[in-house]
N, C-alpha and C positions, 0 to 999 in steps of 0.2 A: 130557748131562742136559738137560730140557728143564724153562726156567725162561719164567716170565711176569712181563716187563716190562711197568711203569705209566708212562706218560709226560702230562704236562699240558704242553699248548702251548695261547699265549696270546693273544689280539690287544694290538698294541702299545696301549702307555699311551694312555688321552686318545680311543681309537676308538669311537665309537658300538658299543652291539650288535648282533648280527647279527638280520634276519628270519628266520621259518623258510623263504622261499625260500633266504637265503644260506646257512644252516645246510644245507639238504638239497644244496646246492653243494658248501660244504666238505668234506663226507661224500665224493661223490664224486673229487674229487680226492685227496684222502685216501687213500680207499679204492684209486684206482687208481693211486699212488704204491706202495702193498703189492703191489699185484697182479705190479709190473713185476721185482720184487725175489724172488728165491730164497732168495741166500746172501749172505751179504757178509764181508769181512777186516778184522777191528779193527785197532786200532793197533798193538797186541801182535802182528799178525802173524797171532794164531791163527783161522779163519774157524766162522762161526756162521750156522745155519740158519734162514732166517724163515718156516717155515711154517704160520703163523694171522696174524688181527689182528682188533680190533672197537676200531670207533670210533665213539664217544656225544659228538656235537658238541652244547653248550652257548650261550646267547646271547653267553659272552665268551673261548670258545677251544670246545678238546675234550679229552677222557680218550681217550687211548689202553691195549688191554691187548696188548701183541703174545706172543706163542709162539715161542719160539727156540731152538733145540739149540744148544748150546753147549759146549764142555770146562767151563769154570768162570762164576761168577757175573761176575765183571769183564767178561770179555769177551761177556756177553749185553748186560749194562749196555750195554759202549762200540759194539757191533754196532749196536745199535737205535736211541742217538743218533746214529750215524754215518748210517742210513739217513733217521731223521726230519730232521736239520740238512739233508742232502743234498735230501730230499724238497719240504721246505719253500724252500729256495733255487733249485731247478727252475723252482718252480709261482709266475707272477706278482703273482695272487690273496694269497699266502700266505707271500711272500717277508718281509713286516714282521712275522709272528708270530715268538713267540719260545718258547723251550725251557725252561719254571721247575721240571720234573723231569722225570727218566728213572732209575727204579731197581727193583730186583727190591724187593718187600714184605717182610721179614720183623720176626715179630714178635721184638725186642730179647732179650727173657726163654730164649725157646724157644731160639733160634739157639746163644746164647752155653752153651745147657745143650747141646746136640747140640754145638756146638766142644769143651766141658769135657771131657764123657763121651763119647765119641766110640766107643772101644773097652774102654770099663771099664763096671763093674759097674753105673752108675747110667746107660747107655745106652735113650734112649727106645727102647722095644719093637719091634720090626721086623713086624709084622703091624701092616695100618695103622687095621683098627678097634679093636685095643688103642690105638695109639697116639693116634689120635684121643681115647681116651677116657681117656688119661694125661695129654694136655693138658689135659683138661676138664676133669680135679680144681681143686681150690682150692690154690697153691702154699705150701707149708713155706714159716713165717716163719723167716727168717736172726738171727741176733743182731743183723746192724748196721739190720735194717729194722725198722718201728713195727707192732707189732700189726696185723691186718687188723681195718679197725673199720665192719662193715655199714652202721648211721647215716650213718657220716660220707660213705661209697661213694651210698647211697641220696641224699642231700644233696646230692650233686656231681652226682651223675648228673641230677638233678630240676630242678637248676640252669640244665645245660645244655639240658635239655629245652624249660626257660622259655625259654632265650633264642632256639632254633632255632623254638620257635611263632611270632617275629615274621619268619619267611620263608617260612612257609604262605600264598603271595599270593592263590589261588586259593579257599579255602573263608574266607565273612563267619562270625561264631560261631555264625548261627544255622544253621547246615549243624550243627552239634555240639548242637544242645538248646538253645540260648539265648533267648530271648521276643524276637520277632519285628519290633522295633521301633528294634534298632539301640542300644538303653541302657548293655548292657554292655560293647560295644566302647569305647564311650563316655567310660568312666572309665577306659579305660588298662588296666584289672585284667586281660583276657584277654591282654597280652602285645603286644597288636597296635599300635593310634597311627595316624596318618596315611601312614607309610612303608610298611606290608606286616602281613600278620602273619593271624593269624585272628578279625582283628576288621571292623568294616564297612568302612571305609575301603579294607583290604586286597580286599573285595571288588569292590568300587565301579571302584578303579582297575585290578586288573586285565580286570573287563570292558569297560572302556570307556564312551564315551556310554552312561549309564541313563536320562536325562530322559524321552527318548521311552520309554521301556520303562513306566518309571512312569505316564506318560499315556496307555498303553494304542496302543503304535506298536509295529509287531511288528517291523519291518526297522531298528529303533534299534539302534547298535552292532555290526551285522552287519560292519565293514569290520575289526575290530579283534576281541584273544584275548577270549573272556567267562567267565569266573568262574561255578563252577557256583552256581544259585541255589536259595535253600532251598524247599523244599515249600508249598502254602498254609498248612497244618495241622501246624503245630508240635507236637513233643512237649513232655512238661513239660517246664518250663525247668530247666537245668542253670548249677551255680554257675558263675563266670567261671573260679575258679581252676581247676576241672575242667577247662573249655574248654581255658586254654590248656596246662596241661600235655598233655590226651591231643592236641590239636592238634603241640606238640613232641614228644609220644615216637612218631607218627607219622614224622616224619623220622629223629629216632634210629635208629629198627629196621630206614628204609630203608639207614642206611650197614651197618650187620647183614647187613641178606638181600640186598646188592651185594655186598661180601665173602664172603658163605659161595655164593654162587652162584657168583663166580666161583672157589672152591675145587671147585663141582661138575663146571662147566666143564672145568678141570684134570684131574680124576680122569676124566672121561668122555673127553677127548683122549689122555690115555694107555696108557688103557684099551684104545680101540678099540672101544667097547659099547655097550650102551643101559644104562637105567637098570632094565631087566629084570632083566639080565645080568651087572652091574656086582658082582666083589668088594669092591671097593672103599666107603668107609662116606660115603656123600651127604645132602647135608643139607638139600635139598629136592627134587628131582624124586623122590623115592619120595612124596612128597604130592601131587603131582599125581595128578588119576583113574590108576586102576591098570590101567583098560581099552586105554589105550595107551600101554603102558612099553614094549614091543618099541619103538617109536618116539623116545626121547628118547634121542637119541645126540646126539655132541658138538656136530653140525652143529643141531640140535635146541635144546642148551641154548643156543648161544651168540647163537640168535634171541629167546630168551627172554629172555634177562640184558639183549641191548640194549634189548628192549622195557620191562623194568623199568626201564631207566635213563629212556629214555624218558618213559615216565608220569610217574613222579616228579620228571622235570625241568619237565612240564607243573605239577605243584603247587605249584613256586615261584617260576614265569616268571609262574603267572594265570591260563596258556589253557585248563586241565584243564577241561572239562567232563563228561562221562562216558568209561568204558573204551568205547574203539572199538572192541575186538573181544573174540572171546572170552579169548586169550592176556593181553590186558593185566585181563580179569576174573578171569583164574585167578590172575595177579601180586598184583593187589589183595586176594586171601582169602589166602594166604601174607603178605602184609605187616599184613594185621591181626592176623593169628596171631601173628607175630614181635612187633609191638609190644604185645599183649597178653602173651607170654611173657615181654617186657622189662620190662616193667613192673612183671608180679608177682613178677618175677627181684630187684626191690631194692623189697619192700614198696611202690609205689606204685599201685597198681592198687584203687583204694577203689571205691566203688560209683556213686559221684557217676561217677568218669575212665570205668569200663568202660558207665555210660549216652550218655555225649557220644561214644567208638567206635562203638556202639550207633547213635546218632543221625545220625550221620556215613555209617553204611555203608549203614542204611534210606534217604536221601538220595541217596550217589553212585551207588548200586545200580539202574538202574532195573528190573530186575526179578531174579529168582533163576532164572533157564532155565538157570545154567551147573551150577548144584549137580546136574541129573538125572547131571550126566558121573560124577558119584561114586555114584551107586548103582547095585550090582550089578544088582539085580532087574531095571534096564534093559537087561542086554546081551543080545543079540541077532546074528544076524547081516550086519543091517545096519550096527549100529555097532560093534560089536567087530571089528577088523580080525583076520585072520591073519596069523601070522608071515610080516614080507617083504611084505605090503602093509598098504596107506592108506588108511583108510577118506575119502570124501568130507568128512564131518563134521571130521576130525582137518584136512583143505587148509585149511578155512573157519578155522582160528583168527586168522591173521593178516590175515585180509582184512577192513576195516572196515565195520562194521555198516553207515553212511552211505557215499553216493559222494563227501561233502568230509573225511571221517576221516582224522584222521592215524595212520600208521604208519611207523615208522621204515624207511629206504629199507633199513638192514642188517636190518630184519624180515621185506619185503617177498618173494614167491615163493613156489613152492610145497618145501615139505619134501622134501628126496631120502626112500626109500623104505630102512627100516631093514632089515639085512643079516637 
């Protein structure tokens, strides 16, 4: 069976963070640590195949997802610490990192209903768009659990949303609708302060030197990450508390559409398909332009999901300034969608939060050239590829708008050509 191990590996206590030079290092090694490796024998004895991997190096370790046939869950687990401990003890660089998980994901609820029911009557469906959409229900309250009580779900969730807005390092509030003057960061109320978050300060610092910028020096802060900065022309101002929740349900929705991508991932690896083609029930590449779905095969999604990680790690490190390419622009209209769905998923989505999204995306957005990829009326045979080839425009996503744009080295190349 073929399971997806998560593993985070760490820089030891007390190490500075990496650069994105050392970052695009550690990738590499990493990366060619998987390369060297097929299969390998757990401790149990029984041997397990490694055939994928995608690594989203971070400024204080990496996420690893590895792909491994395996007889059972244990020995995927013990195969792929055994090859990261191995890997990491090789490599001189990365001998003091350390190993704070290696485990297959599953959700606790689900698992223990598929152990219970296994071969009896309340067995989840074996057709897996039913099943996907028997998870999806709302689950039967048990006698020994408390009511499901929306309020209190919508509370908790809104909660955490405040608190993930003060790791939005890279947008000041007025990227969100706030009046242009730096006030409402000010008071604390957006969530933000001096440490990070989506208030000015958070933006300040991750761009670096502004002095010169302020005084009208255009090469101020160029040596360091800059924070994208808001427009001259502010839209009306949006309340703080706006700010900072749609600022946190921003990150919420990204651990959302990281997890259900890489469930597409999974389904498109086993598959063997595109997203054309795919039986199987996906939860975002059927959103992407539909003009080139013969093309979103496994090899496909799993540039895309790193590219997401990607971006999104740029919003909390500072250095985000615009999507570099088309790929991380099509990321970003899925992750507005998501955080919009999330939102009005637990009544939080007033009118005030969907203007500060609003205000955020007019901003990050520098213009809307990717949206023509969604209309039909444009295809053509220039841009619409044939089955089994690539149209030019489809190479161009992952290649960066500028010659200093970043794109993640596991992004990087041109797409193999869908079967």
């Amino acid at each position: 069976m073929t399971y997806v191990v998560t593993v985070d590996i760490c820089l030891p206590q007390g190490t500075p963070e990496m650069d994105p030079l050392q970052r695009a290092g550690a990738v590499a090694l990493i990366e060619d640590g998987f390369d060297s490796v097929e299969a390998v024998e757990g401790p149990d004895g029984m041997e397990a195949d490694l055939f994928d991997s995608i690594v989203a190096v971070h400024p204080a370790g990496a996420l690893l997802k590895v792909f491994v046939d395996a007889p059972v869950l244990e020995s995927a687990e013990d195969a792929v610490r055994s090859v990261v401990a191995d890997l990491l003890e090789r490599s001189q660089l990365l001998a003091d990192w350390r190993i704070d998980r290696c485990e297959v994901e599953l959700h606790p609820k689900l698992a223990q209903e598929s152990l219970d029911a296994a071969d009896g009557p309340d067995a989840p469906p074996a057709d897996p768009a039913a099943r996907k959409a028997h998870h999806a229900q709302r689950p039967t309250e048990d006698e020994d659990e408390e009511p499901y009580d929306p309020e209190a779900k919508a509370a908790t969730v809104k909660a955490q949303m405040l608190t993930l807005s003060q790791n939005l390092k890279a947008f000041p509030p007025e990227v969100f609708g706030a009046p242009n003057n730096g006030e409402a960061g000010e008071t604390g109320e957006t969530g933000g302060g001096s440490d990070g978050g989506a208030g000015p300060e958070a933006g300040r610092k991750a761009g670096g030197p502004e002095a010169g910028r302020e005084a009208g020096d255009p090469d101020a802060g160029q040596g360091g990450a800059q924070a994208l900065q808001p427009e001259e022309v502010a839209p009306a101002a949006v309340a703080p508390a706006a700010i900072a929740l749609a600022a946190g349900a921003l990150l919420y929705a990204t651990d959302i559409l990281v997890d259900e991508l890489f469930q597409d991932v999974q389904t498109l690896t086993q598959e063997d398909t595109t997203a054309a083609n795919c039986d199987g029930p996906l939860w975002h590449f059927e959103d992407l332009p539909e003009r080139y779905a013969l093309q979103y095969d496994a090899r496909f999604a799993r540039r895309f999901l790193v590219t997401v990680i990607a971006m999104t790690t740029r919003f909390t490190d500072g250095s985000f300034q615009r999507p570099s390419c088309v790929a991380e622009e099509l990321a970003l209209k899925l992750l507005l969608t998501e955080t919009h769905v999330t939102l009005e998923t637990f009544g939080l989505l007033t009118a005030d939060v969907a203007k500060a999204l609003d205000a955020f995306a007019d901003h990050v957005y520098e213009d809307s050239d990717h949206d023509w990829l969604y209309d039909g009326a444009m295809d053509d045979l220039t841009t619409a590829p044939l089955p089994g080839a690539t149209s030019e425009a489809f190479k161009a996503w992952f290649t960066p708008f500028e010659e200093n744009g970043y794109i993640h080295p596991s992004a990087t190349g041109e797409p193999e050509q869908a079967a």
